[in-house]
C-alpha positions, -999 to 999 in steps of 0.1 A, spaced: -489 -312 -608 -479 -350 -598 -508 -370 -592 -498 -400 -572 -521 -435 -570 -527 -438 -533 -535 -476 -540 -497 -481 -562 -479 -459 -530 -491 -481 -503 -486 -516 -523 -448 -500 -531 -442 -492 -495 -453 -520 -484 -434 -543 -505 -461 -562 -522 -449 -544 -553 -417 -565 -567 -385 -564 -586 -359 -540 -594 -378 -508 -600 -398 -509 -570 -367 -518 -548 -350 -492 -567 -381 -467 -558 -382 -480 -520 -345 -465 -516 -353 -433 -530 -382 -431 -507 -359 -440 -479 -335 -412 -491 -365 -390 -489 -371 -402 -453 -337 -388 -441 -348 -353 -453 -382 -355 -435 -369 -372 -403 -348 -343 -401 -374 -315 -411 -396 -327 -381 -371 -329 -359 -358 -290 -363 -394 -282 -360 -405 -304 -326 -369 -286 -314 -374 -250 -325 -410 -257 -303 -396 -271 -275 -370 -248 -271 -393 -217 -277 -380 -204 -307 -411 -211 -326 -442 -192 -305 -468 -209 -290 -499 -193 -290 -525 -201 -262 -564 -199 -264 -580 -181 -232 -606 -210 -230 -592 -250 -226 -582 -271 -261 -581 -306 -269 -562 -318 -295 -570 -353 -312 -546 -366 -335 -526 -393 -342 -486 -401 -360 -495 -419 -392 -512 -412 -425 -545 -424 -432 -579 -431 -411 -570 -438 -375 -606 -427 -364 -603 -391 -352 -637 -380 -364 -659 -403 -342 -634 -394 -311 -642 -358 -314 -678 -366 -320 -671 -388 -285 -656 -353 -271 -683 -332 -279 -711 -354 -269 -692 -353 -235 -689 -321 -227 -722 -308 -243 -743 -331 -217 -724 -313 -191 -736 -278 -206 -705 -268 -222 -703 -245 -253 -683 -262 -275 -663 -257 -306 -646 -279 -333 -619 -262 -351 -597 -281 -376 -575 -275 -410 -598 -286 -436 -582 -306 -453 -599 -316 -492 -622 -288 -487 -633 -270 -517 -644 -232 -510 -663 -246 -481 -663 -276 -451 -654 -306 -460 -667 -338 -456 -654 -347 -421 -670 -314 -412 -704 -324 -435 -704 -356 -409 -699 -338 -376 -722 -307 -388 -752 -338 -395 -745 -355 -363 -737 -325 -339 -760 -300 -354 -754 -276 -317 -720 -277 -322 -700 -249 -345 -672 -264 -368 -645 -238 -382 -622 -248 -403 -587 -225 -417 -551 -238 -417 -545 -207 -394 -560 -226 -365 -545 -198 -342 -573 -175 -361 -596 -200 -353 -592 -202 -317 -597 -165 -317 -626 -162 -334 -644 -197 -314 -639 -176 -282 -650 -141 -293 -674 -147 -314 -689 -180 -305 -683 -174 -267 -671 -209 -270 -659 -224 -236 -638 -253 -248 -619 -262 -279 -616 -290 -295 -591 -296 -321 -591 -318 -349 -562 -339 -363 -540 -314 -342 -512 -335 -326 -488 -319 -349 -502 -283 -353 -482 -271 -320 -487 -235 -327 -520 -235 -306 -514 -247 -270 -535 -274 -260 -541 -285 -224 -548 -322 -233 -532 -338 -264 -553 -370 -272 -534 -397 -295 -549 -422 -316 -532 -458 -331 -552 -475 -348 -553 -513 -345 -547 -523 -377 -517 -501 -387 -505 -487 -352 -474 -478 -361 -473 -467 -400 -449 -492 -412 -420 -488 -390 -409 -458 -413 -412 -421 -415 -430 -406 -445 -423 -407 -476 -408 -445 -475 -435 -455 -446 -470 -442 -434 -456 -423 -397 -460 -386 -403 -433 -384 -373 -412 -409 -351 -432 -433 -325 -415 -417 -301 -435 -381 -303 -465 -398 -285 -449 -390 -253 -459 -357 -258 -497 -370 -255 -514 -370 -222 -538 -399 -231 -529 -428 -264 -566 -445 -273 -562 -473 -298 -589 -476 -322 -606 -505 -341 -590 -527 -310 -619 -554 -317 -603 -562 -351 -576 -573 -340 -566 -606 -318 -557 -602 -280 -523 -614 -285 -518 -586 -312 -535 -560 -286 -508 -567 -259 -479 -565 -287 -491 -529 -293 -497 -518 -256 -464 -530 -248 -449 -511 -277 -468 -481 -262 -456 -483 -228 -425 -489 -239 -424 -453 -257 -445 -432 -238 -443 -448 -200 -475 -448 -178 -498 -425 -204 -530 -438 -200 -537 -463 -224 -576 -468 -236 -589 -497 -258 -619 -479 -284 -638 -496 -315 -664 -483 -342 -701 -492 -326 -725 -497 -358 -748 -473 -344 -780 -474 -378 -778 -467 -414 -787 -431 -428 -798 -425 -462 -789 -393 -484 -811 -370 -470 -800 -377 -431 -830 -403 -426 -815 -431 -400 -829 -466 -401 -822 -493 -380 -797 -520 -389 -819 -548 -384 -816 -572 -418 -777 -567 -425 -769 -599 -405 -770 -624 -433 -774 -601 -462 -755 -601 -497 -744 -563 -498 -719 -542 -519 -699 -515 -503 -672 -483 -518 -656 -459 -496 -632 -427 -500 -612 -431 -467 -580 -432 -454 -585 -467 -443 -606 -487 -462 -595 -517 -443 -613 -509 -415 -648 -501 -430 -643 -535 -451 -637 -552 -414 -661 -537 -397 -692 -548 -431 -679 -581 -429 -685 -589 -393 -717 -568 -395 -733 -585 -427 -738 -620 -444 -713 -612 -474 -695 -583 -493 -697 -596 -527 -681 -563 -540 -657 -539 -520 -641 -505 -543 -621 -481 -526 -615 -445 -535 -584 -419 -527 -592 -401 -494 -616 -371 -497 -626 -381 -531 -651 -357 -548 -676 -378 -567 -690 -368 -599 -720 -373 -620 -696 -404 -638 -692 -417 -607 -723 -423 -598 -732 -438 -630 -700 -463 -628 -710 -474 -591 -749 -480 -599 -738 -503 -630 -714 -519 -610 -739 -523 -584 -769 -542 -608 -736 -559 -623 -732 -574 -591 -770 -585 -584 -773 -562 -546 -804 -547 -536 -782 -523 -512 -750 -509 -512 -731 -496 -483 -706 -467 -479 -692 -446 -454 -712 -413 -440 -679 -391 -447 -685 -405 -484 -727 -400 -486 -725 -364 -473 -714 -358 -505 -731 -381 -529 -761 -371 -512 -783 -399 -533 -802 -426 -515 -798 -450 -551 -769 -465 -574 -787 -475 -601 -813 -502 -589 -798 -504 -556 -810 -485 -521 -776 -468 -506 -769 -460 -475 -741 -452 -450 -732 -473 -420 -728 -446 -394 -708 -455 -369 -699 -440 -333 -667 -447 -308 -675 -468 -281 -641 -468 -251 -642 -505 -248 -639 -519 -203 -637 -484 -185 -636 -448 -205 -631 -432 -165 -590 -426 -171 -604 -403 -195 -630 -386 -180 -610 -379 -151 -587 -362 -176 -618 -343 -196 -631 -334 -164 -601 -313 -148 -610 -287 -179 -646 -283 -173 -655 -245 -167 -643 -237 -132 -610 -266 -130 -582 -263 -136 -558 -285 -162 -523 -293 -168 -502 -279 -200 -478 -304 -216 -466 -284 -244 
């Protein structure tokens, strides 16, 4: 099996790698692209057209998703979701691939299971099955589904979108030579586009990517979201408040899909990052690795190290070496008015009636 370094892809891709191999390697990724461009298209088609079924659930389903690779902030939104609806007395159920799961749920489910402890979590690529068993079983009365946007084979009465701010757009380029898992374009299909991590990014840059948005997918409604800091949590769950970061010398790691966005979010939150180390997405620590990052934490001098609450669920320590850790958790926040999308999320509570846009 090819293992490929996530770090060397993105610096290839991105053209920070130089010289003739790498060019040489960006074609042949751009080769690759043709292949996939067309692959997706056949399979949008054979879905639009009918020839591929569509199955639908006999209670409402969201889908959140996005086009690119990598973190665009899909956990937090269906936290957002289910928070929603579950103040508004709905049964609720999060059903979602798995991806990096090992025999069981995997860390994205580890975070939702800790912070929505009333709300099931099923994960199976056959998400059809799922759906099935969320209504049967669980008498579920609403569905959410998790990085769906491109798993069409369950019908979905609202399809949510996310871009994230600091990468809306995956390069410009389909997979394998860019970061877009399919063209712009397919965000017409959505019935709402939020862009996360809008506060790291300048205003000017904010109306570049709306545009861009409108420009593709008309008069969707277009919401502005960040990640609130909401307290720190230690490995056992324990919250604490985030009074003391402003100002404090911390060290931070994560296992994400964008690490640039944690780093942004420490750095406006703390005094200084004196060390940042980033692993591949759904990494699965191991006793070594723990023993690396505590003596590159007393190497660095910190009295607390920082990490994302996707990576703690599974490190499950409150210590690297002399060093307290902890995980920033972090909740969305709809930045001016969330009401375009409540008036969406409303029309499917139990007794409306929503709109397909399959």
């Amino acid at each position: 099996m090819i293992r490929i370094d996530p770090d060397a892809f993105l610096r290839l891709v991105r053209g920070e790698t130089k010289g003739p191999v790498a060019g040489l390697g960006r074609f042949g990724l751009g080769l690759g692209s043709v292949g996939y461009r067309a692959a997706v298209a056949v399979r949008n088609a054979a879905f639009d057209r009918g020839l591929k079924t569509i199955h639908r659930a006999s209670v409402p389903v969201i889908s959140v998703g996005n086009v690119t690779l990598g973190g665009t902030g899909k956990t937090p939104m269906v936290e957002w979701l289910a928070r929603w609806y579950r103040e508004r007395g709905v049964r609720v159920c999060i059903i979602s691939r798995g991806y990096g799961q090992d025999g069981s749920i995997n860390d994205e489910g580890l975070v939702l299971e800790e912070n929505l402890p009333d709300v099931p979590h099923l994960q199976d690529p056959d998400r059809v099955k799922l759906a099935n068993v969320a209504v049967e079983e669980l008498e579920t009365e609403l569905i959410i589904l998790d990085d769906g946007f491109q798993h069409r084979r369950l019908a979905r009465d609202l399809d949510l979108v996310l871009l994230d701010a600091l990468d809306p757009f995956g390069l410009g380029r389909l997979f394998p030579r860019g970061l877009l898992r399919e063209p712009v374009g397919s965000i017409r299909r959505g019935h709402a586009v939020i862009l996360s991590r809008a506060d790291l990014v300048s205003d000017d840059r904010r109306r570049e990517i709306r545009a861009e948005v409108r420009r593709r997918a008309g008069a969707v409604p277009l919401l502005e979201a960040r990640h609130r800091p909401r307290d720190l949590v230690d490995g056992d769950g324990e919250p604490s408040a985030l009074d003391g970061l402003s100002g404090a010398r911390i060290a931070a790691f994560c296992g994400i899909g964008n690490p640039e966005g944690f780093r942004r979010t420490l750095e406006g939150l703390c005094g200084e990052v004196v060390g940042f180390r980033g692993f591949p997405d759904h990494h699965p620590y191991t006793a070594d690795d723990v023993d690396s990052l505590g003596l590159w934490a007393d190497g660095l001098g910190v009295n607390l190290v920082l990490t994302t609450q996707k990576d703690l669920v599974k490190l499950r320590t409150s210590t690297l070496g002399d060093a307290r850790l902890r995980a920033l958790r972090i909740e969305l926040e709809i930045l001016e008015s969330a009401e375009p999308l409540e008036t969406l999320l409303a029309t499917l509570l139990p007794g409306a009636h929503g709109g397909s846009k399959d």
